[in-house]
N, C-alpha and C positions, 0 to 999 in steps of 0.2 A: 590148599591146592584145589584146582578145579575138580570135578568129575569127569573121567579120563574117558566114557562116554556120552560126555556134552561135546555140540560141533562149534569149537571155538573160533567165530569169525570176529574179525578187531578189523577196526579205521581209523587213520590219520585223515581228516576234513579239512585242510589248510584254503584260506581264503588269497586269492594270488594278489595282494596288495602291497608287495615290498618282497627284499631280499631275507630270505629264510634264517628267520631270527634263532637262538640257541636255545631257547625255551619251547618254541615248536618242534627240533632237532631232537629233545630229548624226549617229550611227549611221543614222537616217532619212533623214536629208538624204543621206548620202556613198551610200546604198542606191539613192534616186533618182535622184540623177547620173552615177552609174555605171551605171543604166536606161535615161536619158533617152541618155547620151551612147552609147549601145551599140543603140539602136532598141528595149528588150525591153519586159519587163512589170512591172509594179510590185505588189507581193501586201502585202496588209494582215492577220495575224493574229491574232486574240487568244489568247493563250496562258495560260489560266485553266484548268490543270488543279487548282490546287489551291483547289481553293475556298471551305479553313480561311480563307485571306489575301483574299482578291478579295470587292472590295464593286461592287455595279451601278454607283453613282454614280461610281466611282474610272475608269469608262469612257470618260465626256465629256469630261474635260478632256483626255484623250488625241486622242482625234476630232477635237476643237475647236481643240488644238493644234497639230494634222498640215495642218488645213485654214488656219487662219491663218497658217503658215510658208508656204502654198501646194503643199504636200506632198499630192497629190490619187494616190489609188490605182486603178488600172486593177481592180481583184478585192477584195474583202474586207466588211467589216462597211456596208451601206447601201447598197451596188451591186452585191452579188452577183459569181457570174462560176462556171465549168464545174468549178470543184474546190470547193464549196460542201456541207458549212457553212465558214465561215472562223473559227469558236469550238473548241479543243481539246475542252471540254466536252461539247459537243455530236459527236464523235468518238473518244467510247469505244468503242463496239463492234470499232469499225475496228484500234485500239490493243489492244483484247483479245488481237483473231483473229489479229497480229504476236506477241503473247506466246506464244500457244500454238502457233503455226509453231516459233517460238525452240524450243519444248521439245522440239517433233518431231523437230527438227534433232538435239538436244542442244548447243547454244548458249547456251542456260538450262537452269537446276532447279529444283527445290519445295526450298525451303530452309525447316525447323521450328524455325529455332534462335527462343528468346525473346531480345527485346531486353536484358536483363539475362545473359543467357548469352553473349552477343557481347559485350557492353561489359564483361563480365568476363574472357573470352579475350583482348581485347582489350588491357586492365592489365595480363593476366600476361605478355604478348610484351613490352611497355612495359619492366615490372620486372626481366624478365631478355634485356634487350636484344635480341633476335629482331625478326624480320619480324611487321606485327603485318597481313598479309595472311592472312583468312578460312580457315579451316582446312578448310570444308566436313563439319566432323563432323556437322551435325546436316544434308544433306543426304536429300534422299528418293531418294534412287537407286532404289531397288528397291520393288515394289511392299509386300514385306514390311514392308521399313522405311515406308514412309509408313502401312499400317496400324497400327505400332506408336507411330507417332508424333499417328496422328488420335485413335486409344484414348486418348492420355494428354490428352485436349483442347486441341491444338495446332494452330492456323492456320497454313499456309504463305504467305513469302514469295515472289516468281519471283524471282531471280538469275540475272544473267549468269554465261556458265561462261568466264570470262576466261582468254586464251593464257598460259600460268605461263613461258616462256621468249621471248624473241627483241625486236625492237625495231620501232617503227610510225614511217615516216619520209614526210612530208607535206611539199608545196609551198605554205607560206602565201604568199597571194600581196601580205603585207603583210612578213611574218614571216623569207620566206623556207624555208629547210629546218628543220623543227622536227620531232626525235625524242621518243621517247616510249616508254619501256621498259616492256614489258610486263606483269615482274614486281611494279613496284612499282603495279601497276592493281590494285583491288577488284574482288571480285566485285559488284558496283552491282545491287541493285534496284531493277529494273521493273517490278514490278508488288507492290502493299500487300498485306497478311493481307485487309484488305475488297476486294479486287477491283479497286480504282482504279490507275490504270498512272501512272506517274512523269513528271515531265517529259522527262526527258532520252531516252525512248524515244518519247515524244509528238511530239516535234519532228523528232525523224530521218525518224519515220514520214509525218507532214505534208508534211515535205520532199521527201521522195519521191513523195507521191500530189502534190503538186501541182508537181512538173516542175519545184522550184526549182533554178536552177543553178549558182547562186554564192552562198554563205553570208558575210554580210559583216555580222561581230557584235563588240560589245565581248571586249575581250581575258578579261574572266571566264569565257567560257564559252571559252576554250582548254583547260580542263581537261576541260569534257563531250566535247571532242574523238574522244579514244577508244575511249571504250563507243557513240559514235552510230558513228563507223568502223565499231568490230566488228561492233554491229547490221547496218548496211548492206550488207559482206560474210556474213557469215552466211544475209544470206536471196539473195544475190545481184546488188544493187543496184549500181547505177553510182554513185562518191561524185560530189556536187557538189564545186566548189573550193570552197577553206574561204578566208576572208579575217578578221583578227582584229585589229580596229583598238586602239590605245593609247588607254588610258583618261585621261580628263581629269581636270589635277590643279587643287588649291587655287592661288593666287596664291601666285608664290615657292616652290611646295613641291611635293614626290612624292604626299605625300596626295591619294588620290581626293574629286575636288568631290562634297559629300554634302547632299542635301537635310534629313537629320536634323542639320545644325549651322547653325540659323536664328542660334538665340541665338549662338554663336561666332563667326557671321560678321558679327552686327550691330556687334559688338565691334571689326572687323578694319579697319585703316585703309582696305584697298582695296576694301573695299567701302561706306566708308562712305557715297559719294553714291549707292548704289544703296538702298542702306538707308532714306536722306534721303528720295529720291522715292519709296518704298512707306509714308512713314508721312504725308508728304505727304497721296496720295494717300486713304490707307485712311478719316479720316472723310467723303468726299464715296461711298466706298465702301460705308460702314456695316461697317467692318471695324476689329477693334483693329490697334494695328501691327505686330505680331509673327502677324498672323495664317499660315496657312502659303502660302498665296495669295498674300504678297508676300515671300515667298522668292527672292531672286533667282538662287537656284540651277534654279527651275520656269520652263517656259515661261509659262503660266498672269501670274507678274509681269509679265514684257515686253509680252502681252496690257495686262493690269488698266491699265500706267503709262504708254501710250501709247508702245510705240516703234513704228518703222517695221516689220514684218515682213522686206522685202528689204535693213535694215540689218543683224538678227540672222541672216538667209544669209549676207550676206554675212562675217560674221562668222566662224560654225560652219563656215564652210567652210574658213578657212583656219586653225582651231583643229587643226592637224596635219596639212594638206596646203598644196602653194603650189604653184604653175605657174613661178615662178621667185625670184628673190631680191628684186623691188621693184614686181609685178605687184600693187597690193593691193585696188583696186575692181573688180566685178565683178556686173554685171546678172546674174539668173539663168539665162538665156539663156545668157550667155558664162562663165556657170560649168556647164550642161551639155555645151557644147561641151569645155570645156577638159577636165573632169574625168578622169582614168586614177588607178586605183588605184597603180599603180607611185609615184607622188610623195606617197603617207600615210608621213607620217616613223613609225618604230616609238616614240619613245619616247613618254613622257605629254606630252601639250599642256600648257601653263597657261593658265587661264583668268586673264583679263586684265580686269578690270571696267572701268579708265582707258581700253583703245583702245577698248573696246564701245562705249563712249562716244562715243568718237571718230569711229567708224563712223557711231554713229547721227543725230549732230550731220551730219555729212557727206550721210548720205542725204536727211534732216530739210529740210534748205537747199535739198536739189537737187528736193526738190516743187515743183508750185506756189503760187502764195499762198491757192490755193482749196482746193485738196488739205490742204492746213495746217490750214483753220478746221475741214475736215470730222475733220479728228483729234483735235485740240484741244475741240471745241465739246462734246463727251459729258461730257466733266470738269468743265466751268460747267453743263452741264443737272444733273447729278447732283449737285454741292454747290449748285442751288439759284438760281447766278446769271445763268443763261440760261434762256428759253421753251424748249417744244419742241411744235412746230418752231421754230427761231431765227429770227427776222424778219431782210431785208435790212438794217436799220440795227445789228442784231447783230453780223452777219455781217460788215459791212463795218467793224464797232470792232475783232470779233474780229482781221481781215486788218490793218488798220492798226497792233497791239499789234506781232502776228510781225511785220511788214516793221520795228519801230522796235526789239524784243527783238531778235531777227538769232539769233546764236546763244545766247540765253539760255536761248530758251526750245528746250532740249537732245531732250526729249520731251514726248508731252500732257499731261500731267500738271503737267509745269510754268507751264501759263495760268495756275494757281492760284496762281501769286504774285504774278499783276495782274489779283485780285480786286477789288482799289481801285477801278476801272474798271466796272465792274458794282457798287459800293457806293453807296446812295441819298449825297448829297455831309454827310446831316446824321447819318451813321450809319459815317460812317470811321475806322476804327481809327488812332491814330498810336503809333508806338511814342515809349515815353516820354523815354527817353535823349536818341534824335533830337530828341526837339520841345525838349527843355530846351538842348540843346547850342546846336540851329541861331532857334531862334527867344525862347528868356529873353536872348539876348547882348545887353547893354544898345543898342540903336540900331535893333536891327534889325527892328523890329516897325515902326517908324515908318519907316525905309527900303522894307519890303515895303506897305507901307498905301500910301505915295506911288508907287510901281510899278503898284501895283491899281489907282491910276485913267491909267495910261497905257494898260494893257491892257486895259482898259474902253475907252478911247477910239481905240484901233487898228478900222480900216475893214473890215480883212482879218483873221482870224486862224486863221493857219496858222503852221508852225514858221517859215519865215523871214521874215515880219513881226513874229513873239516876237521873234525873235534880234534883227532890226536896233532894236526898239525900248527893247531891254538894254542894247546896246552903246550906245545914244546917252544913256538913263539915267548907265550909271556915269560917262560922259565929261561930260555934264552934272553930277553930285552930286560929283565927283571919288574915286571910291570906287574897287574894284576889284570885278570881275565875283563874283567869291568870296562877297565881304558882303552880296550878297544872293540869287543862284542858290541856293543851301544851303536856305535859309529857304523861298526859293519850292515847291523839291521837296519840301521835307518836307510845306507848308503844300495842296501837292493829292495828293499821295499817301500822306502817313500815312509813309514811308519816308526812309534817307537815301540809298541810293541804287536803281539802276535807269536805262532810257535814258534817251536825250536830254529833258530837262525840257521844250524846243519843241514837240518831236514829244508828250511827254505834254499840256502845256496844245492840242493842235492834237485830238486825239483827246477828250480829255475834254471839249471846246466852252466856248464862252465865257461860257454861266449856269454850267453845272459848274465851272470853272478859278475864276469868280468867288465863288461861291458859298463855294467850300472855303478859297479864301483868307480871304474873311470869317471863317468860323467860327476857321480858326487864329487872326486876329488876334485875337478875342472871348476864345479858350480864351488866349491871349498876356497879356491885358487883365487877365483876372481872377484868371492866376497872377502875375504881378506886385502887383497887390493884395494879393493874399493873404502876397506876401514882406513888404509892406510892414507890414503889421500886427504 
């Protein structure tokens, strides 16, 4: 546990180059919790030094992301706060006047080498097996040499003047003790030929001016480790603790989960109902289905496909950390409570798509029934089969569908497959298979016709009025329930199955239920006919 009078500031630094991936998601999440559960402060910043890669719009879904997980920032982009700007970009100056400290020091140099003259010293260490560490010959030591080298019209880099002996031994507080030899460290530039400073000195420097006090990053940046160290002691800096969490792998696999294998993961069996709900989804979206938006490796998907928000915490959270061996739900409350960094297992997590699932079914059911329509209902407004606003008799088929789906319908996105319900009763799709199976069976068309008018003639109709006057049907015709329930479902839903057929004729109402059975027997009638011919 921390010391309860240390000032615990924490940062998520995401660089706005794409849709916010599940592995920065959760870096933010374990940064929060680790805030929430320690009293401190939560820092937001954008880390867009290079701004070859960074698009403006590549921004939002970060934001939008952070706020839909319920990841709310105490300082950063849209709330300001006393260590402002919270944009790298906007903090060159600051980054400069740390480069040029570096050189006064002698901690950095004016390095003239051309990129071609390194990447050539570089081959020949290669070829003749050698250390292929920086040899510093084209350094500007002297002021001689740098006039000889400005003559020949040559830009300087800044470089770090990296320790050539001894070892750097750190307290990861995930990692434990992790050395790091000093020799085999680059001289790493900080600062470009045009003037623009690096990230990896951008960040130390941040770090520093805004009081962060625990560094708690994906395991990639365990390499920028050292040269931000050296930085920090070179000007005299106190380190923050460094924390370096295990990066999230493929299902089944070491591979890191990558948002650039859309197409490879469409292909993967464990993902394949995640896949299902984003192509679902995407024409009520106006999106094709591979678009990158329904990546389910991006937060932005679980957005688009209706899950829970506090399903995917509770998720992400225990994607490499647990409170114990069988503790597995968890309000977010009772996961900033719980949260200590000491319990982040080091190795890779797997991302699991089947428990995500699992989770979200889970959280899904434990809404209430209102809660539900208001999830659900954006996905009928946007394909088209809801008003907006939904009227109360909407709203109340909507609530009637989930109470008789239960766990079908798994997230929002899945309403849309009891579109039938929302379909005028003369414009019902049926799928074909179905209709030829359950309703061509010689009998059954004149079994379901003779049913139609008992549930035409029922007082009530509600599912257990259907049911009792089924059961008294087949005990009447001597049939079994089978010979004609099959038929009925197909002949109001277009489908062969889905829930309870009661509960469907009880929701769809009694000109609808009637209605549809009509048309089936019609469309029954006149394919018959047509065999006959």
């Amino acid at each position: 546990m921390v010391n309860q009078s240390e000032k615990v500031r924490v940062r998520v630094a995401p660089s706005p180059t794409g849709a916010m991936h599940l592995g920065l998601a959760r870096t933010a999440l374990y940064n929060w919790l680790f805030c929430r559960a320690q009293g401190g402060r939560f820092v937001l910043r954008i880390d867009d030094t290079d701004a070859g890669r960074n698009l403006d719009e590549s921004l939002e879904p970060i934001l939008r992301g952070l706020r839909w997980l319920g990841i709310e920032w105490n300082e950063g982009p849209g709330v300001g706060g006393p260590h402002a700007p919270y944009f790298q970009s906007q903090r060159a100056e600051r980054h400069a006047a740390v480069v040029e400290l570096l050189l006064e020091r002698g901690a950095a140099y004016l390095d003239y080498a051309t990129a071609e003259e390194t990447r050539a010293e570089r081959e020949q260490a290669i070829a003749e097996k050698r250390s292929t560490r920086y040899s510093r010959r084209w350094m500007g030591d002297t002021e001689a040499r740098r006039r000889q080298f400005e003559a020949e019209g040559r830009k300087p880099v800044v470089r770090l003047r990296m320790p050539e002996s001894g070892t750097l031994v750190l307290d990861d507080l995930v990692r434990g003790r992790v050395e790091f030899d000093w020799s085999l460290e680059q001289d790493h530039v900080v600062r470009r030929a045009d003037g623009s400073c690096l990230y990896h000195l951008a960040s130390i420097v941040d770090d520093h001016d805004m009081d962060i006090s625990h560094i708690i990053r994906a395991e990639e940046h365990l390499s920028n480790t050292p040269r931000q160290v050296f930085i920090a002691r070179a000007l005299g800096w106190a380190l923050p603790k460094f924390c370096h969490l295990p990066y999230v792998a493929e299902p089944g696999s070491k591979n890191k989960l990558s948002k650039r294998k859309l197409e490879q993961y469409a292909r993967n069996r464990d993902f394949a109902e995640l896949v299902a709900i984003g192509r679902k989804v995407a024409p009520a979206l106006g999106l094709v289905p591979d678009a990158p938006a329904l990546n389910p490796v991006s937060i932005e998907f679980y957005e688009l496909t209706g899950f829970v928000p506090a399903a995917l915490v509770n998720y992400l959270a225990l994607l490499g950390w647990a409170l114990d061996d069988r503790t597995e739900h968890f309000e977010r409350d009772e996961l900033a409570r719980a949260f200590t960094l000491d319990r982040v297992n080091r190795a890779p997590a797997s991302f699991d798509p089947g428990r995500l699932l699992a989770f979200q079914t889970r959280h899904m059911l434990g809404l209430a029934v209102e809660a539900r329509v208001e999830l659900v209902l954006p996905f009928l407004v946007r394909a088209g089969l809801a008003g907006e606003p939904a009227g109360d008799a909407e709203r109340h088929r909507v609530g009637a569908i989930l109470e008789a789906a239960g766990d079908r319908v798994k997230v929002g996105a899945d309403i849309l497959d009891y579109r039938g319900f929302f379909t005028s009763d003369d414009r019902l799709e049926y799928d074909e298979a179905a209709f030829r199976k359950r309703l061509l069976k010689p009998g059954v068309a004149e079994l379901l016709a003779r049913f139609r008018e008992r549930l035409a003639a029922q007082q009530r109709f509600d599912a257990a009025s259907h049911e009792d006057t089924l059961n008294r049907f087949v005990v009447e015709a001597g049939i079994k329930v089978g010979d004609v329930i099959h038929a009925l479902r197909v002949a109001v839903t277009g489908k062969a199955v889905g829930f309870g057929v009661f509960e469907t004729l009880a929701i769809l109402g009694r000109d609808s239920s009637l209605a549809r059975i009509d048309r089936a027997l019609a469309m029954a009638r006149e394919a018959g006919s047509e065999d006959t011919r």
